[in-house]
C-alpha positions in Angstrom: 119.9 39.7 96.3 116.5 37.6 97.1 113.8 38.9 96.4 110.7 38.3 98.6 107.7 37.5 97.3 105.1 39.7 98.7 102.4 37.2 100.0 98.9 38.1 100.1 97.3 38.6 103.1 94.3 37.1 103.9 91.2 39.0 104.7 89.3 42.0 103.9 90.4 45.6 102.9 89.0 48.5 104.0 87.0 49.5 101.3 85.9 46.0 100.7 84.3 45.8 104.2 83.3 50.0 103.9 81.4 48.2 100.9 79.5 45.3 102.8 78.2 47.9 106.1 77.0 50.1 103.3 75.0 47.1 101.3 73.8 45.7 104.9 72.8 49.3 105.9 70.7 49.9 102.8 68.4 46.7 103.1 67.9 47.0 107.0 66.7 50.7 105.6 64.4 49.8 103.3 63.4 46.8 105.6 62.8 49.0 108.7 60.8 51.2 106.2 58.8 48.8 105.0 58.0 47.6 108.6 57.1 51.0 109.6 54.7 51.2 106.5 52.9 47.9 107.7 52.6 49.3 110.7 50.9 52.9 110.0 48.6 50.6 107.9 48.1 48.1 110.4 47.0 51.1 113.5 44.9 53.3 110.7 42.9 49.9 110.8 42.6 49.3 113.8 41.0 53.2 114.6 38.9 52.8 111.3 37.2 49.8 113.5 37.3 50.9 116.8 35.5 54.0 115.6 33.4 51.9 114.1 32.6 50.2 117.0 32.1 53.2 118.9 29.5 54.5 116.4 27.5 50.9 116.5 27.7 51.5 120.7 27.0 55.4 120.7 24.3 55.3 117.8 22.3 52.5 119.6 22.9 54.5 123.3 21.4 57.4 121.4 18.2 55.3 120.7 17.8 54.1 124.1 17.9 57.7 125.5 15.4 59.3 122.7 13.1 56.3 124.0 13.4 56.6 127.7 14.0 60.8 128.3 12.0 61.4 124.2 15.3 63.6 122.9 18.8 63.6 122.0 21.0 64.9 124.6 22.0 68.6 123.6 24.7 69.5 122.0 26.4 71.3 125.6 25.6 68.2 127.4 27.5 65.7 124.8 27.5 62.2 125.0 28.6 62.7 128.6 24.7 62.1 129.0 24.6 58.7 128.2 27.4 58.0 130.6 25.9 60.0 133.3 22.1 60.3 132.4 20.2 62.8 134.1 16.9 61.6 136.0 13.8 61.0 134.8 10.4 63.4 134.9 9.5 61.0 137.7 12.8 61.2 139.8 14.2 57.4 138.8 17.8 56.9 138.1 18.9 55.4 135.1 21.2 53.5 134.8 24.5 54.6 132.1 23.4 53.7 128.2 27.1 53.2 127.5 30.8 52.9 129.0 32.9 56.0 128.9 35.4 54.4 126.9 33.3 54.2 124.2 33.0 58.4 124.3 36.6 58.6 123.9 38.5 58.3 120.3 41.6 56.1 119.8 43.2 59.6 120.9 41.6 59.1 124.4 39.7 62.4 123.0 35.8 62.1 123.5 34.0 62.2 120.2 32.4 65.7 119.1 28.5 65.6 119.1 25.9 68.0 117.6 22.4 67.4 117.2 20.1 69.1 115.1 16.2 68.9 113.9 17.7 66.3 111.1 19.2 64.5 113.8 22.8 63.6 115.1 26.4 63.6 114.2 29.0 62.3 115.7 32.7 63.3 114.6 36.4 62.0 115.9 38.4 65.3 115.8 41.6 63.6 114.5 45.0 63.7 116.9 44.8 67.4 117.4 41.5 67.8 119.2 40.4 70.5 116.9 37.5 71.0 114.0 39.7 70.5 110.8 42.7 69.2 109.3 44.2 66.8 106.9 46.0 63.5 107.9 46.0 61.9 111.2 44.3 65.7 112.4 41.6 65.2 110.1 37.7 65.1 111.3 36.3 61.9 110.9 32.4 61.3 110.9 31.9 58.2 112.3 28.5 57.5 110.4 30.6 57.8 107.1 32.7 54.7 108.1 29.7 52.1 108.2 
């Protein structure tokens, strides 16, 4: 009787390929996780300086209406005001202090406005739109970030 010699077969069992889809899967995880990291950074960023953009815009609009109408809007009327100014004592139209983009938070939310005797504050209410909240819901006041 002959025996055969049993040749080996070339190419890759199945646990030795099982092995190399679960090595490539773990570094395009912690690659895309990494990415995704960058990224939250990255936008946090760029609202940190658009709301600081808005404040230089919104806190310079608010001078330009104290010295044409002699206050702050009210707290009712907002910051709508310096969009949509009302008319002067006389009856002459002025002309908007600032864009209405500039009211509106990276959320596309418009900024929350009180004024007081001591003066103004101007707050982004976070993602949810609402006073309070931790994270990306958090209140921000925009005089804080300068």
């Amino acid at each position: 009787m002959k025996i055969k010699k049993l040749k080996r077969k070339r190419g890759m069992t199945l646990i030795e390929l099982l092995m190399v889809l679960i090595i490539m899967g773990s570094i395009l995880a912690i690659t895309i996780n990494s990415l995704i990291k960058n990224q939250n950074r990255a936008e946090g960023k760029l609202n940190k300086l658009k709301m600081q953009m808005d404040w230089a815009k919104i806190n310079s609009a608010l001078v330009d209406y104290k010295r044409t109408f002699g206050n702050y809007p009210d707290s009712n009327t907002g910051l709508e005001a310096l969009v949509e100014p009302p008319e002067t004592e006389s009856g002459n139209k002025v002309s908007s202090f600032i864009d209405r983009e500039s009211i509106l938070d990276q959320w596309k939310k418009p900024y929350h406005y009180e004024v007081s005797d001591e003066g103004f504050k101007v707050l982004s209410l976070g993602a949810d739109g609402a006073i309070g909240g931790e994270g990306i819901n958090a209140d921000v006041d925009l005089a804080s970030l300068q």
